[in-house]
Each structure stands twice: as structure tokens, then as C-alpha cells.
C-alpha positions in Angstrom: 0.0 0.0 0.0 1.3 3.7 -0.5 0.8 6.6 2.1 -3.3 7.7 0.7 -4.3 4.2 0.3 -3.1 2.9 3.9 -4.7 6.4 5.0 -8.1 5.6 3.1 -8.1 2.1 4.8 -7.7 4.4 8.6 -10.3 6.1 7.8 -12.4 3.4 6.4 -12.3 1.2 9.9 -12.6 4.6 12.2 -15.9 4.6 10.7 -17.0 1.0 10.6 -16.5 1.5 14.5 -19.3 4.0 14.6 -21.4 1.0 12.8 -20.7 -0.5 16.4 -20.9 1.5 18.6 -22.8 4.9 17.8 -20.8 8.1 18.5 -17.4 6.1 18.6 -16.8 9.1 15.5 -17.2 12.1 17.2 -16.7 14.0 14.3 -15.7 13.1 10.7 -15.1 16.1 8.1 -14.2 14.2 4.9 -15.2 12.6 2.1 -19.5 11.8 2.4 -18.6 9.2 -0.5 -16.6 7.6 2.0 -19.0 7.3 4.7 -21.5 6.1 2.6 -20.0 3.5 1.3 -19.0 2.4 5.0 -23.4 2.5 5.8 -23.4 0.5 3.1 -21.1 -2.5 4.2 -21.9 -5.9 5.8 -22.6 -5.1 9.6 -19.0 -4.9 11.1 -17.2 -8.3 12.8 -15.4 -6.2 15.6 -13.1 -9.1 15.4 -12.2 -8.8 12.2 -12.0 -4.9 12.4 -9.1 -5.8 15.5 -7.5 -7.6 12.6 -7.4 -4.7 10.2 -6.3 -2.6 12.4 -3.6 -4.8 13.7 -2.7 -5.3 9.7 -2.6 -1.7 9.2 0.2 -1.0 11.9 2.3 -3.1 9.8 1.4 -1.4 6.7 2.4 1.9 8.3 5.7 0.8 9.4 6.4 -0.1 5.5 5.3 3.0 3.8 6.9 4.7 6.7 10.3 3.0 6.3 9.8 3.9 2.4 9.8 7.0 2.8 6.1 7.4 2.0 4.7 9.1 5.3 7.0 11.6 7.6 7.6 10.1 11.4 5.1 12.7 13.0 2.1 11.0 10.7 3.5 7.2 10.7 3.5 7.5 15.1 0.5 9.7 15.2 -1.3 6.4 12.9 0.0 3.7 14.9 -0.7 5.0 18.3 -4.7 5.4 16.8 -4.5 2.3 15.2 -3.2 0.1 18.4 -6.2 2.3 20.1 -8.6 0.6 17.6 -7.3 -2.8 17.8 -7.8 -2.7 21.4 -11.6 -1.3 21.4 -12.2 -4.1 18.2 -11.1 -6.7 20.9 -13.1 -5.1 23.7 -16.3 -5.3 21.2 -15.5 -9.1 20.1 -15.7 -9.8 24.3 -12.2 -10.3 25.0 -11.6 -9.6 28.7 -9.1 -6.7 28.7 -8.5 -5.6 32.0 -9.0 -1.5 32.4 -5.4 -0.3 33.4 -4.3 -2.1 29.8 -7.5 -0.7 28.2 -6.3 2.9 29.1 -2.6 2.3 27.9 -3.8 1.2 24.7 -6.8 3.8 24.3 -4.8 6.5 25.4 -0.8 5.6 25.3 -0.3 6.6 29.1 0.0 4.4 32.2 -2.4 4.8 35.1 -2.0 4.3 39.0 -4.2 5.6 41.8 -3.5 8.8 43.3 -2.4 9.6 46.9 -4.3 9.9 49.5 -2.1 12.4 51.3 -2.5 14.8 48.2 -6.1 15.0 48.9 -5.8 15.6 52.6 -3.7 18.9 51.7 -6.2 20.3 48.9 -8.3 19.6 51.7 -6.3 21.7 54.5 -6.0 24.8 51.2 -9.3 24.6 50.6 -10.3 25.1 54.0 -8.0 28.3 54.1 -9.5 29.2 50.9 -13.1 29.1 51.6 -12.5 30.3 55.3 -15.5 30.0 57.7 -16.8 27.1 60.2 -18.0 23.5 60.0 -17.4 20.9 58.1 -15.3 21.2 55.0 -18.0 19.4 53.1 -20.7 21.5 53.9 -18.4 24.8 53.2 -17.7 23.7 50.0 -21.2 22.7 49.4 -22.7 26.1 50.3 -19.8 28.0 48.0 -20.6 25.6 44.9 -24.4 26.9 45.7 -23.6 30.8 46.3 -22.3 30.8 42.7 -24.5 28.7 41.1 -25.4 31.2 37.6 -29.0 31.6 38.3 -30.5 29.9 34.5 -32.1 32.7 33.0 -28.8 34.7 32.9 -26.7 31.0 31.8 -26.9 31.7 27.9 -25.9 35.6 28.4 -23.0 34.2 30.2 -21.6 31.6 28.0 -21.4 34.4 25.1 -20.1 37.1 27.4 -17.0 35.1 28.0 -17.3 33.0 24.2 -16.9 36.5 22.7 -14.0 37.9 24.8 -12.1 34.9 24.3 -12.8 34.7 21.3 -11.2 38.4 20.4 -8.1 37.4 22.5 -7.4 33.9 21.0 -7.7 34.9 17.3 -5.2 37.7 17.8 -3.0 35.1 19.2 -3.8 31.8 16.8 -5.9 33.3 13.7 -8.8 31.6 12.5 -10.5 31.9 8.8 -13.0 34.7 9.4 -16.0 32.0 8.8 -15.3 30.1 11.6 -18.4 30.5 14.1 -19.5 28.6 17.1 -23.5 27.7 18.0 -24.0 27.5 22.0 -27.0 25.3 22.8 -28.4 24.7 26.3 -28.8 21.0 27.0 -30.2 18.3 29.9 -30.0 15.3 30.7 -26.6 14.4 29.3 -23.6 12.8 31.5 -21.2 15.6 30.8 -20.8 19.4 31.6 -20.2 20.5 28.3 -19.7 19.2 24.9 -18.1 20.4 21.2 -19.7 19.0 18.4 -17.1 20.1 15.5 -19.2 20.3 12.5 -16.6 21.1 9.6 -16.3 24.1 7.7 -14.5 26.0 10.5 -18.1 25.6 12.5 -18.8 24.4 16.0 -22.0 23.5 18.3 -21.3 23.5 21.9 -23.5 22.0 24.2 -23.7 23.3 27.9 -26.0 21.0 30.3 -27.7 23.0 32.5 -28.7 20.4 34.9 -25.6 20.4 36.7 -26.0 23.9 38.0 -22.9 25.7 36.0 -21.0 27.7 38.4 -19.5 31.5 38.2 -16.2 30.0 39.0 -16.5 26.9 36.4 -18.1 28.6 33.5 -15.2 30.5 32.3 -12.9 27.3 31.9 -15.7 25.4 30.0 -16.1 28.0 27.5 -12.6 28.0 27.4 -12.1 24.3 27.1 -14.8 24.2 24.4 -14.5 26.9 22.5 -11.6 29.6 22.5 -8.5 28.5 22.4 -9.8 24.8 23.7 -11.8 22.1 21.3 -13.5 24.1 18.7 -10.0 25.8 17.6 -7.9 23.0 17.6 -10.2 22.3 15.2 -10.1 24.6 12.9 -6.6 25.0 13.1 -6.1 21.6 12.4 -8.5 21.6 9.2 -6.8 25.3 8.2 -2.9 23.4 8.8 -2.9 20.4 8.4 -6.1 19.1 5.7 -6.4 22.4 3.6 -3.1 23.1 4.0 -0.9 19.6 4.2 -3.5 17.4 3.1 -3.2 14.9 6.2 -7.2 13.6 5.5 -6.2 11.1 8.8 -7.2 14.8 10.8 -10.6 14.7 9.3 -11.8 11.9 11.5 -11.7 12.4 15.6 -12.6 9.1 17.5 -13.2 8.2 20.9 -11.3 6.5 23.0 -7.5 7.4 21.2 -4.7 9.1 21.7 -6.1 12.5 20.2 -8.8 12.4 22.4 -6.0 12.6 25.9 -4.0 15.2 23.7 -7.5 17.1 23.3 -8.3 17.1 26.3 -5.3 18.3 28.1 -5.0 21.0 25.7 -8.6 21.9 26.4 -8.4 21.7 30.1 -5.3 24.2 29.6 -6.7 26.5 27.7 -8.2 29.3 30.0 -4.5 28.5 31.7 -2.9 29.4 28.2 -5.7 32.1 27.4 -5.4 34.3 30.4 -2.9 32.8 33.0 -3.0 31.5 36.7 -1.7 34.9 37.7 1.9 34.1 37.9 2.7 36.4 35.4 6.4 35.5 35.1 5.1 31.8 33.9 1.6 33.0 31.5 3.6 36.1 29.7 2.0 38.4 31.9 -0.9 38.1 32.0 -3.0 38.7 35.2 -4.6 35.6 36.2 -7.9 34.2 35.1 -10.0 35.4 38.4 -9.8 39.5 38.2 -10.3 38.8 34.3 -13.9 36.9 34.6 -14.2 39.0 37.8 -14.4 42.3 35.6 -16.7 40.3 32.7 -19.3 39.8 35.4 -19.3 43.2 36.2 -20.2 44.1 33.1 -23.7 41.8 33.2 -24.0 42.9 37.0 -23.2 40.2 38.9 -21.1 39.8 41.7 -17.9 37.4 41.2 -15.0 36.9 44.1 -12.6 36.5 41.7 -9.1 36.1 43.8 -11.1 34.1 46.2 -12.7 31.2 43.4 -8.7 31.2 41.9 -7.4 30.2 45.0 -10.4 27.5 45.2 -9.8 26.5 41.8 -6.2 26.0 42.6 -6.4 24.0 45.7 -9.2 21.8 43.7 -7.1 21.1 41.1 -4.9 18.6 43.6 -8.2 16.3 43.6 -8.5 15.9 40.0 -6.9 12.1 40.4 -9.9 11.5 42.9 -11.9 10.3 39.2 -9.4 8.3 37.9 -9.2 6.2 41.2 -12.9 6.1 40.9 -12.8 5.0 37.8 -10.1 2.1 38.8 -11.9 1.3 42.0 -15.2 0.6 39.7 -13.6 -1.1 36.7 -10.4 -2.3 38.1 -10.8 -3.6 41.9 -14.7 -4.5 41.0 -15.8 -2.5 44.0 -19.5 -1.6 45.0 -20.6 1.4 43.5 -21.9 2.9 46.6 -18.1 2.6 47.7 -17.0 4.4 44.9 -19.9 7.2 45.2 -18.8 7.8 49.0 -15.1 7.7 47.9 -16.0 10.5 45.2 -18.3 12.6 48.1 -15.0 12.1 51.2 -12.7 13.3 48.6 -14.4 15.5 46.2 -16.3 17.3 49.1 -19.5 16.8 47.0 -22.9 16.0 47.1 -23.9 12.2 46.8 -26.3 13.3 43.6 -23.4 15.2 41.8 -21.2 12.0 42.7 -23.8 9.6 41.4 -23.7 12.2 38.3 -20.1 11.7 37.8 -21.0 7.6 37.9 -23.2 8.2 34.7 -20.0 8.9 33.1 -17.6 6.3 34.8 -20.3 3.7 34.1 -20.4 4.5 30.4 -19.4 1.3 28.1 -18.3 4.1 25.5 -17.1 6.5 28.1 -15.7 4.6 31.2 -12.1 4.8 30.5 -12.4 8.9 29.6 -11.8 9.9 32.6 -7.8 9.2 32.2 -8.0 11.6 29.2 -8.5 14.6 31.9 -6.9 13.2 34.1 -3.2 12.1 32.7 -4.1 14.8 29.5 -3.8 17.9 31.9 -0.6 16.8 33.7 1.4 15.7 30.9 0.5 18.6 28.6 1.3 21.2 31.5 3.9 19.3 32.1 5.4 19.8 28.7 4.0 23.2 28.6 6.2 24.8 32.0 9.0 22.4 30.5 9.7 24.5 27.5 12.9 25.8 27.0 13.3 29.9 28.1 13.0 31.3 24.3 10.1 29.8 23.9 6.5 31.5 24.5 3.6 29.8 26.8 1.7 31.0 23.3 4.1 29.4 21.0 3.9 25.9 22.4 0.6 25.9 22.9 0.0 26.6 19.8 2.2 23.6 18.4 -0.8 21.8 20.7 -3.3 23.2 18.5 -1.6 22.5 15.1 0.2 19.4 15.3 -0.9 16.0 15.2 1.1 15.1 18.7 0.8 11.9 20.9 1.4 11.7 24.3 4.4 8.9 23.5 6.1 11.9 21.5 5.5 14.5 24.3 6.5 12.0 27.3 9.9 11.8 24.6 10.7 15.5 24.4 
């Protein structure tokens, strides 16, 4: 096989997978032929499709040593490839036990987090919030004082959409058609969703049964939208199909190695947007809290903002609390009631918002996600505070948003 025909056959079994599994392709901007002549197949063997995939590894490492594809494509194929062969054998009901299923979905190794980590979030967050009782409660009645009341939740999602928006393009232009639908949602086991459409468009989906809060809404329009999923996106179409044709781009399926890389870079994107307020380390800027602080000013509403950055801070210590859910309810078997009072001790949350978050770790399709959050955001801002001193926080983020990296490559540099 050359380089286009081993690329055809990628894309090909990418979307036999959605035959299987319905919203395995989150998004696929190429050919329509192509699709439709996939609906039209034999209903998949997910066997078999384990095999082509497995086939197709070697036939990237022979075009690759010909010559035929450049090392960045040839690794960025095989890590997604291995992913499919893996979720193939998961479909065909092979046992694959969940610690392997997230190395070979997302090229990263897992372990539990430390249980001493949480206890010192804890202790910050205490100082943080300030006040009496227990922590729980505390955090429990902050969560509720900035709960956006819903009438005003669609205002606010295009109040910070739009100044992002201004403030990313200077930094990583976009084609002046590029446009973004926000759409208010329930009933869904996630906060917030991009559904990239092509074109340079986006919809985002914000659920509004989970009670967005003043504190969280800025980061998810930010992970979504501006500079987070929606322009990766388009930079990727602009760079690297309109501009390199690399048609492997035009595909985005779950449970692979872009998915990790999209996530960390989304999660890290108010961080590369507007800062953590060390200005010496974000170029300047001031910090992400007096900046949303002064935006809901503007729609009059009150906003602590150096008080939610130093909650937001001490929070982010607890993110491993999901991945050891996840582990404790795929990996060690245990009861879910265990693992929803293991989320509520640690997460200082309500057993309903825990027993939200098991919607998600319960998934079939979405179970082993949560490692894409998880290990995304600390290996990307890993790589990100590791750059060397010439280099611009905006400049390597922005090789995030336009190359087609894996985490093997970044955990290499």
C-alpha cells in the first residue's frame, strides 16, 4: 500500500467503528462518498476490524520506512490504530482488563493517586473558603452561592465565548467564517460538549442540569470553544487538511490518543488564554480570576474572583480523585456505593453530583475517559512549563493546537 491508500483504509475502519458502537466518530469532516460506502457494508465483525487494524500497523511501518509518510504521521497512525485494535477486541468480548485498556486507548500508564494529596487540597481549601463546620458543607454552600442563576446562563456563555474569542484569534488566527452555536442541554452525563461540525463551525452543548458555576463557567467555555476544542479544530483543518493534506485529521474518534492530547489542551486552555496569575510563567498576564471577575461586572453580577482562583487552585490537587474512581469501579470491582462515598469524602461533594459523575464512569463508551482529563492535563502542562526559556507559553501551545502530537512523543521530548 502507498501513504493515501493505507490512510483511506484508517479512515475506512474509524468509521466501521461508529457502525458498532454509535458516537465512537465524534466527528468526521471528509469525504461523504466515503462514509457512505462504509453504511453500506456488511454489519462490522469487531473481530475482524481488530484484525485490520492490527494489519494496518504493519502497513504503516512499510510505507513509513519507504519514505512514503514523515515520522510525526507514521507514530500519530500507529498510536490510533493500536487504540482501535484494542476497542475491536473489547467489542468481540475479550476480557481486557481496564489499566491495559487505558494504555492502549490513550498511550499513558495509570495508578491511583495519593491519598495524602487530597488531605492537603483539603487543608488549602479550608484556608480558601475560610468559615466554620465541616469542609464538606463549606464547599457545598460555596458551589451553591455561585451557582449562575438559569435565566442569565446563555448571556454568560457568550459574554466570556466572545471575549475569548477576540483574545485567541489575535494570538492563533482563524478563517474569518469560523463560528460557534451555544446550545443549552439536559439530561446528558457531561458538563459541556463540542460537536465540530466542519467548515470551521462548531455547536457547543452546555447542560444546565448540573447547575454551572460563576467559577466553572469561564474554563468550560474556554475548554470548548476559545483557544480549547472548537479551535484546535479549525486549526487543524486550516494546517494540516487544507493546508498539508493529512485527511487522517478529518476523523476524531473516541477512546484514542487524540482524544488525551484534546483534552489536556482543552483543560489548559483558560491557563494558556489568560494565566494562573503568575505572570512570570503565563507572559503576563494577570490571572484568570480578576479577568472573569471584571466580565461579570459588566452583566452585574457579583464574582469573588481572587477568592474562586485560589479554590480553583487548591481543587485542582483532587482531579486524580476520578481516575481512582474509575479504577476502583472497573479495576478492583468494588461496590458502586463505595466508589460514590469515595468520590463525596474526597471530592467534598454531594452524593447526587457523585452519582452524576457515575453516569459517566459507568459508560461502556465513556468509562475509560476519565484518564483523558486526568493524565491529558498533567502531561501537557507538564510539557508546557518544561519549555525551554525562548520559547512563548503562546508558541507551544499553539504547536498543541496545530500538530498532530501523541502523548508517547511529548512524554519523549
Amino acid at each position: 500500500m502507498d501513504a493515501t491508500t493505507v490512510i483511506g483504509e484508517y479512515l475506512k475502519l474509524g468509521l466501521r467503528f461508529d457502525r458498532i458502537e454509535e458516537g465512537y466518530v465524534d466527528s468526521f469532516t471528509g469525504d461523504p462518498a466515503l462514509r457512505a460506502a462504509v453504511a453500506d457494508e456488511p454489519a462490522p465483525d469487531p473481530a475482524e476490524l481488530a484484525r485490520q487494524a492490527d494489519r494496518l500497523i504493519g502497513e504503516v511501518a512499510a510505507v513509513d520506512s519507504s519514505g512514503g509518510l514523515e515520522a510525526q504521521r507514521a507514530d500519530y497512525l500507529t498510536a490510533h490504530l493500536r487504540a482501535l485494535a484494542c476497542a475491536g477486541r473489547k467489542f468481540a468480548g475479550e476480557d481486557v482488563g481496564f489499566v491495559d485498556e487505558v494504555r492502549e486507548y490513550f498511550d499513558v500508564e495509570i495508578r491511583k493517586g495519593d491519598p495524602d494529596t487530597y488531605r492537603e487540597a483539603h487543608r488549602k481549601l479550608d484556608e480558601a473558603i475560610g468559615g466554620s463546620g465541616p469542609l464538606a458543607e463549606r464547599m457545598q454552600a460555596h458551589r451553591t452561592s455561585e451557582e449562575i442563576p438559569p435565566e442569565r446562563l446563555e448571556e454568560c456563555i457568550h459574554a466570556f465565548s466572545s471575549a475569548l474569542r477576540d483574545r485567541v484569534r489575535a494570538e492563533y488566527p482563524l478563517p474569518d467564517s469560523e463560528t460557534i452555536t451555544y446550545e443549552i442541554v439536559t439530561d446528558k452525563p457531561w458538563s459541556g460538549f463540542n460537536y465540530y461540525e466542519g467548515d470551521y463551525r462548531s455547536t457547543v452543548a452546555v447542560n444546565a442540569d448540573l447547575k454551572q458555576q460563576m467559577s466553572n463557567l469561564p474554563r468550560l467555555v474556554a475548554h470548548e470553544s476559545y483557544p480549547g476544542h472548537h479551535t484546535e479544530h479549525c486549526r487543524k483543518e486550516l494546517g494540516l487538511v487544507a493546508g498539508r493534506n493529512q485527511t487522517e485529521q478529518t476523523i476524531f474518534l473516541v477512546n484514542t490518543p487524540q482524544c488525551l492530547m484534546a483534552e489536556g489542551l482543552a483543560d489548559l486552555a483558560l491557563y494558556a488564554a489568560i494565566g494562573d496569575g503568575a505572570s512570570e510563567a503565563t507572559g503576563g498576564h494577570a490571572g484568570w480570576g480578576p479577568w472573569a471577575a471584571e466580565i461579570y461586572a459588566d452583566l452585574g453580577l457579583r464574582f469573588d474572583g481572587e477568592r474562586a482562583a485560589a479554590v480553583s487552585e487548591a481543587a485542582a490537587a483532587l482531579a486524580d480523585v476520578r481516575q481512582d474512581a474509575a479504577l476502583m469501579l472497573h479495576d478492583e470491582h468494588r461496590d458502586v456505593d463505595d466508589v460514590v462515598a469515595f468520590l463525596q469524602r474526597w471530592q467534598l461533594t454531594s452524593e447526587a453530583r457523585a452519582r452524576q459523575s457515575m453516569k459517566f464512569l459507568s459508560s461502556p463508551l465513556w468509562r475509560a475517559y476519565t484518564s483523558t482529563y486526568v493524565e491529558g492535563y498533567r502531561l501537557l502542562r507538564g510539557w508546557l512549563d518544561a519549555r525551554p526559556a525562548d520559547v512563548s507559553l503562546t508558541d507551544r501551545f499553539g504547536r498543541l493546537l496545530d500538530e498532530p502530537l501523541v502523548p508517547s512523543a511529548l512524554r519523549a521530548a
